[in-house]
C-alpha positions in Angstrom: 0.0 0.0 0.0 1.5 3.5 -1.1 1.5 5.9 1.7 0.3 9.2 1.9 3.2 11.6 1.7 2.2 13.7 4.4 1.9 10.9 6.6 5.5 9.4 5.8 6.8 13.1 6.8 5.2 13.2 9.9 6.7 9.5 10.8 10.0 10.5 9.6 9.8 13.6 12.5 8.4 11.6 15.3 11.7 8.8 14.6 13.8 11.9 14.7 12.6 13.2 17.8 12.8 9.9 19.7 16.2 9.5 18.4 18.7 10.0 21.6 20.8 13.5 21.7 24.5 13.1 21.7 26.4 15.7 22.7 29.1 17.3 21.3 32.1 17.7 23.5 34.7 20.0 21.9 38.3 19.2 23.2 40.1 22.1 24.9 42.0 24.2 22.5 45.6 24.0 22.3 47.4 27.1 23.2 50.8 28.4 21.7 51.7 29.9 25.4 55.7 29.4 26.3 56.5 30.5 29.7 60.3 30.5 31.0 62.0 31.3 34.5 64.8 33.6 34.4 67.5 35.1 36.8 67.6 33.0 40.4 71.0 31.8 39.7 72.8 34.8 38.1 74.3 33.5 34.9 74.3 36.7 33.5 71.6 35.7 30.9 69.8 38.4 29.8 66.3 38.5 27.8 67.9 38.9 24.6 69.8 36.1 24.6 67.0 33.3 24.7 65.7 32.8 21.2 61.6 34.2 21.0 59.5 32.9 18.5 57.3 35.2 16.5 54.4 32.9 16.6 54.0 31.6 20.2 53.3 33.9 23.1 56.4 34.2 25.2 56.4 35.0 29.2 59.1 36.0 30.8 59.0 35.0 34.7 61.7 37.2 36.9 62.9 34.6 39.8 62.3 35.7 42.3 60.7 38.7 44.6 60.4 37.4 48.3 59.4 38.9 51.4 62.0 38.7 53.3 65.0 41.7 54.0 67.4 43.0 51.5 70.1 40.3 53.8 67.4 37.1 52.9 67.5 35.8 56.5 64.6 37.5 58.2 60.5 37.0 56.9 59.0 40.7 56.8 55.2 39.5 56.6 54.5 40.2 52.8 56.9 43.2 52.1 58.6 42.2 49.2 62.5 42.8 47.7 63.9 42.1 44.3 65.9 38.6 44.6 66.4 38.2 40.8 69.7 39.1 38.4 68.3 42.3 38.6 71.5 44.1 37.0 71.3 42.1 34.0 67.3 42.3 33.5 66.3 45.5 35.3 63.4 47.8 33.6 64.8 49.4 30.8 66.0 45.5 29.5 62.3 44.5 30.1 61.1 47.9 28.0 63.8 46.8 25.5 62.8 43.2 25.2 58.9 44.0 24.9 59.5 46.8 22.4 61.4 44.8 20.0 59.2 41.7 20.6 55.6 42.3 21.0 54.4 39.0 21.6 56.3 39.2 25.0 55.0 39.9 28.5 57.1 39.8 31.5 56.1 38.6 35.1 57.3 37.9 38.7 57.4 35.0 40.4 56.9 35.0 44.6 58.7 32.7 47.0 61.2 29.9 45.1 62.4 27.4 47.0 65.5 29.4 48.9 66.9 32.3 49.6 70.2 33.6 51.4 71.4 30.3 53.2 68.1 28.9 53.9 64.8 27.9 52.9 62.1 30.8 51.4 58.7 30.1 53.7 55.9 31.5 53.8 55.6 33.6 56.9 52.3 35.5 57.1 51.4 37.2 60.6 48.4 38.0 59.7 46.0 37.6 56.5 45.3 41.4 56.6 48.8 42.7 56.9 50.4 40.4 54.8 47.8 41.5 51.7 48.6 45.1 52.9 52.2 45.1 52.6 51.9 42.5 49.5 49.6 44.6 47.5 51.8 47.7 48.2 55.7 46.6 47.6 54.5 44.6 44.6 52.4 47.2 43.1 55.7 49.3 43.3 57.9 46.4 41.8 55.8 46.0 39.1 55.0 49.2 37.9 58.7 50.4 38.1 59.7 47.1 35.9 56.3 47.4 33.6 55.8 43.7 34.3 52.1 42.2 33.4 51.9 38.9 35.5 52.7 37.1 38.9 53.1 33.5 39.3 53.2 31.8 43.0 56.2 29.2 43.7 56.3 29.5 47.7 57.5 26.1 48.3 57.9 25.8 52.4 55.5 27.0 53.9 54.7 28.5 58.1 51.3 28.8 57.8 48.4 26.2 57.5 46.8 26.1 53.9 43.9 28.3 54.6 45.4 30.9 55.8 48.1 30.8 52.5 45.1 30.9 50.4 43.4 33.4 51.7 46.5 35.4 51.7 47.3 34.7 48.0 44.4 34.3 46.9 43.3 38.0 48.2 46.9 39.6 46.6 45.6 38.2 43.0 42.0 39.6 43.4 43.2 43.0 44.4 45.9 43.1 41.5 43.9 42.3 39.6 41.4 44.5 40.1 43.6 47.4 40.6 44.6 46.7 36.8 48.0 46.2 37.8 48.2 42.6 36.4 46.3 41.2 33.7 47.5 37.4 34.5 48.5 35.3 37.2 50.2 31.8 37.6 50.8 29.4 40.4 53.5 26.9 40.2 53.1 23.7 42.7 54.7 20.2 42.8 53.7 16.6 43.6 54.3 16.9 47.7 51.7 16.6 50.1 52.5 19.4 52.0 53.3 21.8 48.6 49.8 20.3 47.4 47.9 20.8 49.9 48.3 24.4 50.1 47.6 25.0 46.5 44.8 23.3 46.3 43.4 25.1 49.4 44.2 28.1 46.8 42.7 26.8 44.0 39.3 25.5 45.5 38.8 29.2 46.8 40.6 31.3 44.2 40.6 29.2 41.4 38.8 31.4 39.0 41.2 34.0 39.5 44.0 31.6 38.3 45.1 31.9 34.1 48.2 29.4 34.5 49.3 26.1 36.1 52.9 25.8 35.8 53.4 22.6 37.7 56.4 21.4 38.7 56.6 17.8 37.0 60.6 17.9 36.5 60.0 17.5 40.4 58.8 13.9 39.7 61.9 11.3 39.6 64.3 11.9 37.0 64.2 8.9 34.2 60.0 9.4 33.7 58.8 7.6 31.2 57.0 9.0 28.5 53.5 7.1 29.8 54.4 7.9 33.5 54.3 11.9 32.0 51.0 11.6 30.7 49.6 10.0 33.9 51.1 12.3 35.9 50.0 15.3 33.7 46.2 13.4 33.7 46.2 13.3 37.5 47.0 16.9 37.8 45.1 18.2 35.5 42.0 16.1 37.5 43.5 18.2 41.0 43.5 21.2 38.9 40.0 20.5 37.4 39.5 23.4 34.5 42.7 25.2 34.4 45.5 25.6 32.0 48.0 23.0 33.6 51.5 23.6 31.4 53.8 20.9 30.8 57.2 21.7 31.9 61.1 20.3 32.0 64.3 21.6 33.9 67.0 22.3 31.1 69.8 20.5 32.7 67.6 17.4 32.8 68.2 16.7 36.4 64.8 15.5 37.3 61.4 14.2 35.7 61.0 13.4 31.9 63.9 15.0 30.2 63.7 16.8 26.6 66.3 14.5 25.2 64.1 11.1 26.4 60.7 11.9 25.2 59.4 15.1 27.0 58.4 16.5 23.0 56.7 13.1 22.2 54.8 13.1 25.2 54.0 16.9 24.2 53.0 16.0 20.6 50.4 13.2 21.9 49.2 16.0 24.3 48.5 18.4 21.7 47.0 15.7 19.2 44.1 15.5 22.5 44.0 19.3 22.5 44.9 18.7 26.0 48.3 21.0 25.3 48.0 24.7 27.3 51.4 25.3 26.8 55.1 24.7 27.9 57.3 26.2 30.2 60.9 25.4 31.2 63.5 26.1 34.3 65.2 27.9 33.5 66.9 30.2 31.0 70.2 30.1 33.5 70.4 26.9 32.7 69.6 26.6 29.2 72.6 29.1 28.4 75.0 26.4 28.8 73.6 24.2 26.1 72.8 27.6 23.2 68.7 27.4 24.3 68.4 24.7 21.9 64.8 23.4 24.2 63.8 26.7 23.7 63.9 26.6 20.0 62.5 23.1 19.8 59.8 23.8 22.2 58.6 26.6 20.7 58.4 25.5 17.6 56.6 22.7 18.4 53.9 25.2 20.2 53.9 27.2 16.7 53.1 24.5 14.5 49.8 23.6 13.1 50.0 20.0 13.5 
């Protein structure tokens, strides 16, 4: 029997409709971001002499201001001092370097590991004075630098995690606010005390965070190329929605090293769309062997495939 046609339409419709909606779930973009740290161990490298691509965008991060005195031995409860090579990449050397290369920005980092003879903690006295006296020598630092970005690297820490993330967590809201930085990074590693304070920060202030740069040259040196990806899976879960970087230290001392599979493990990344971007520590150390991982890594960030 031939059907009517308008009856066949209206069959055709109601199958559609009962059909079951599958979603379309984009994956997260790539990004052509390349971070490096520059100036904690006073190589005399300067800006100029690390290779910048054109086509990624390039940060600069100045290692490192800490608040502790000019001597590094005493805390001052968030009034911070210039610990970075700061004869060889002082403000005119960060105009020069973004003039001639406008797809570069230039932050700080906070904290680092040491400083004088001993370790850099975090010291707070209280949440309110610490913000204060943060918000104030770091608005000073930089403006007189014309820096664009902090990143947080305290690594030893005096103060429960609570109390660290309200503190930080308080400094980025007001910078940012005040318009005197448009981005801001932190930069934790795979230890439980480390951890737990950052994720205290990110569960609170996690919205106001544009940058993960986590530490995964911390992990034990020989990492596999798998062992990378897991590790870079299960942070990226701890760190659920932000822009977790994969990273490497340029003298290949710990965690999955550039010459043992650290740009495979990058290129399967990016084939997910699961790559935010790269960063290395540090440029000190990468003048010993002509910034080669720079070059590489950057071009592997500018290419299309």
């Amino acid at each position: 029997m031939k059907l009517p046609r308008l009856f066949i339409t209206i069959f055709l419709l109601q199958s559609l409709l009962l059909l079951p909606i599958i979603p379309i779930q984009a994956h997260p973009p790539n990004s052509n971001l390349f971070r490096e740290y520059i100036g904690a161990e006073f190589n005399n490298v300067k800006f100029s002499d690390v290779p910048i691509n054109p086509n990624v965008d390039f940060h600069f991060i100045l290692s490192f201001a800490i608040d502790y005195d000019a001597s590094g031995t005493t805390p001052t409860n968030g009034k911070f001092n210039v610990f970075w090579d700061s004869e060889n990449l002082s403000p005119s050397q960060v105009s020069s370097i973004k003039s001639s290369h406008p797809n570069v920005k230039v932050a700080l980092s906070l904290g680092g590991d040491s400083v004088g003879d001993g370790f850099a903690y975090f010291k707070p006295f209280s949440v309110d004075s610490w913000v204060s006296n943060a918000v104030s020598t770091l608005t000073r630092i930089i403006k007189e630098y014309n820096l664009d970005g902090i990143d947080i690297d305290y690594e030893h820490f005096s103060s429960d995690p609570q109390t660290f993330a309200e503190c930080i967590g308080r400094l980025i809201k007001t910078l940012k606010r005040n318009k005197v930085i448009s981005f801001a990074s932190i930069a934790p590693f795979d230890d439980d005390q480390v951890q737990s304070h950052y994720l205290a920060l990110w569960k609170r202030y996690g919205n106001l965070i544009d940058y993960v740069n986590f530490q995964f040259y911390a992990y034990d040196q020989g990492t596999t190329v798998s062992q990378f990806i897991d590790y870079f899976k299960t942070q990226s879960s701890n760190y659920h929605g932000g822009k977790v970087l994969a990273s490497f230290i340029s003298d290949g001392s710990g965690g999955l090293s550039p010459d043992n599979g650290f740009f495979d493990a990058c290129s399967r990344l990016k084939s997910q769309g699961h790559l935010h971007g790269i960063f290395i520590w540090s440029a000190d150390d990468s003048k010993k062997n002509g910034f080669r991982y720079e070059k590489r890594s950057q071009a592997l960030l500018a290419s299309h495939s």
